[in-house]
Structures are given as C-alpha cells and as structure tokens.
Steps between C-alpha positions, in 0.01 A plus 500: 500500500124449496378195700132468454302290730121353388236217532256383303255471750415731805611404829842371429697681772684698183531843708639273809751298302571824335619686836650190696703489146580834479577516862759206504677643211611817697570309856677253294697692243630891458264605262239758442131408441181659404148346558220668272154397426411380174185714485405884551295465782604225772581536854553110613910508423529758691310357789774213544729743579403812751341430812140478519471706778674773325269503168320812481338720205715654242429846593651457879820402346779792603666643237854351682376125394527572153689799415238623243275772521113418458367520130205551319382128370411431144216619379292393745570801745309285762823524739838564560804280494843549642683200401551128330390422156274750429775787547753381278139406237488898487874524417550719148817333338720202626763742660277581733534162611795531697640235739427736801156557352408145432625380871345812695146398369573167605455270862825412628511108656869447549703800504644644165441136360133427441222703463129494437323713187138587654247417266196788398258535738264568199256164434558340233203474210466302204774648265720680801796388297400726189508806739748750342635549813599120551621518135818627642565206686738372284743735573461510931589099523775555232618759748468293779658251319806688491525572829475128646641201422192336502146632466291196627075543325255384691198419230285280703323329285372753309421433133435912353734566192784747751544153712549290146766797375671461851558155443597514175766764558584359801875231568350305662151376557471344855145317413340425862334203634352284744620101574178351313492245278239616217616841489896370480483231226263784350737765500758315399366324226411802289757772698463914400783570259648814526808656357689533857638211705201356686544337884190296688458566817292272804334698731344385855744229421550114702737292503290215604248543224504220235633780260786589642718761286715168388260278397343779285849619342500067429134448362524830297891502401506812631848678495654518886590872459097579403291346788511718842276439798400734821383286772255572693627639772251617811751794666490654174149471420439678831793802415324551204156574615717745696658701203823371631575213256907641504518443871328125439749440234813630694411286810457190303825533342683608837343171664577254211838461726297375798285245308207674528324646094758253371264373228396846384809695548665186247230485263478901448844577519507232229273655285592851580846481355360280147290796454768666520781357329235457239437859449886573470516716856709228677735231372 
C-alpha cells in the first residue's frame, strides 16, 4: 500500500506528520513500514530519524551500514555512491531488485520492521525527474512496495509532475495542513480529487483553538474517519531536531498511562490507525 503524504503550501509539518505517523503505526501495530522521499534528491526525511550527531558525508559510510559495495553514479561520474536510492536507480532488470537488495541499501529505524530509502545525494535541477536514470523509479518503489506493508511518501509540498504521479498512484492521499481558518474553508471548499482514498490531516494542532478538529468535521460535513490531527506537542518538537523523532514518539505513547502526552498520544493514535484502516493494512 502506497500512503502519500502532501500540502499545498510549504511549511505544513508534512515530513513531521509523516514520521510521527509512520512511527505510531509500527509501536502500535505488527507491521512493516517504509518511509521514502517523494523526490530524487532530499535529505530532510531522513533527518527525523538518525541522530544528528551521527550525520556525516556519504563517502564515510562503512560498507557494513549498507551491505552494498560503492558504485559509479549516473552519468555524472562526479562521485561515488554505496547505497540508498541511487544504487537500486542503477539496477538492470527488476530481479535485481531483490528483497535483500532493496533492504541492504536501506536505513534501518526499528529493527526488521521499518526502514528508511536514502534519497540521491545528486541536486536536483529543473527536469531531474526526466533523468533516465530516475526513469526507473517506477520499478524500485514497486519493489519496495512488495516488501512492506506500507510504503509511507513524503512529497512535501512539492508541485513537479513525479510528486503529481505519486499522488495519483498513490491509496491514499494524506493532504497536510495547518489549524487556519482561510486555508481550511479553502481547501475544503474546492478539495484535490484523486483516484485513491484521500485523508486530511491537522498539523501543529490545538485543542483550544476555535477550530477544533470537531467543529471543522461540523461546519464542513466532513466524514469522522477523514479528519486527523497531530498536536503540537513540545517533547517531540525537541526529539525531532534531534533525528530521534521514534524515541519522541515511543515515550509519548509509554507515558499516555501516566497522564502526561495524553492529548497527543489520543489524537495521533487516532489518526494513525484511520490512515490505516483506510489504506486496507489494518482492520
């Protein structure tokens, strides 16, 4: 299953939500996920999950983190790459794309259930997603489709044409935003239609804010299993500008039982498992 998350506008918190979602689906349930950016070259996902302290170049990465051997990449021959997207972009055929293959060129968060796919470390120009090397992206995220039960897209809020196919291929659409009024009864006046099941999702979320996720499912008639929120939350806000947005997650949840992250821990669990249920991976 393909769950896709975007925003219209920039600045949504659509990486975040992605990861706390993605996160509480694995501590909550006994399933495997896969969190992949939406683009070719994009290192923010990956930031909300590995330490800071621990990011270093590409080229100090030991062969052991990966299981890959370096490779020439692309055309470019500007430098050498020894794992994530870009490897399994210089795959031949879609055999090659084993399940081994696919998870050794990967970044492991919780063990043998959810894993990272590194983005390029090439920049990305104007038409970087006519590159006949990214042309074979089709066939990497159906392959790491297979291996998952879940491949969770982080898009951003990016508008290129790969971003649009993503969304239109996607289950689900999980269509980020924040708790304002303009941009609310806007979006929801005049929606995105897309062929998959689409969810809305509240970011930076309060429940003492005039519009609360109830009075919006009211003024909008919005269906109960559509609207999600992730409250703001000020623990988590801090693991992520860590890279440890898992740990953040897991201690909310494990403290729910003391009263303490009781809003958040409700509200995202809440939305966690519509997401879910809506793509089919739980019932």
């Amino acid at each position: 299953m393909k769950i896709a998350f975007w925003s219209e506008q920039p600045g949504e918190g659509t990486t975040f939500n992605l990861a706390v979602t993605a996160c509480t689906a694995v501590l909550l349930h006994p399933v495997s996920v896969a969190v992949v950016s939406g683009g070719y070259h994009d290192e923010n996902l990956e930031r909300k999950f590995f330490e800071t302290a621990n990011s270093y170049s590409l080229m100090e990465k030991s062969d052991q983190d990966y299981g890959t051997d370096p490779v020439l990449a692309a055309e470019t021959e500007e430098f050498f790459v020894n794992r994530g997207l870009e490897c399994l972009l210089r795959k031949e055929c879609r055999e090659q794309l084993t399940e081994l293959t696919v998870k050794a060129n990967m970044r492991q968060i919780v063990r043998d259930r959810m894993y990272c796919l590194p983005a390029s470390m090439k920049s990305e120009q104007e038409w970087w997603y006519q590159d006949n090397l990214f042309q074979r992206i089709g066939r990497v995220m159906d392959a790491v489709e297979s291996y998952f039960d879940a491949v969770f897209i982080d898009c951003g809020s990016r508008q290129d044409d790969y971003a649009q196919k993503i969304l239109k291929e996607s289950d689900i659409c999980v269509l980020n935003m924040r708790q304002d009024r303009e941009h609310i009864g806007a979006f929801y006046r005049n929606p995105p239609k897309y062929p998959g099941e689409t969810f809305f999702l509240l970011g930076k979320y309060f429940e003492d804010a005039l519009y609360t996720r109830e009075n919006l499912q009211r003024l909008y008639r919005v269906e109960y299993e559509r609207l999600g929120a992730v409250p703001y939350n000020p623990h988590l806000q801090a693991a992520d500008q860590m890279g440890r947005i898992k740990n953040g997650v897991r201690h909310c949840i494990d403290q729910e039982i003391a009263g303490k992250h009781l809003e958040f821990t409700r509200e995202v669990v809440r939305a966690t498992n519509l997401i879910l249920r809506l793509a089919g991976v739980i019932a």
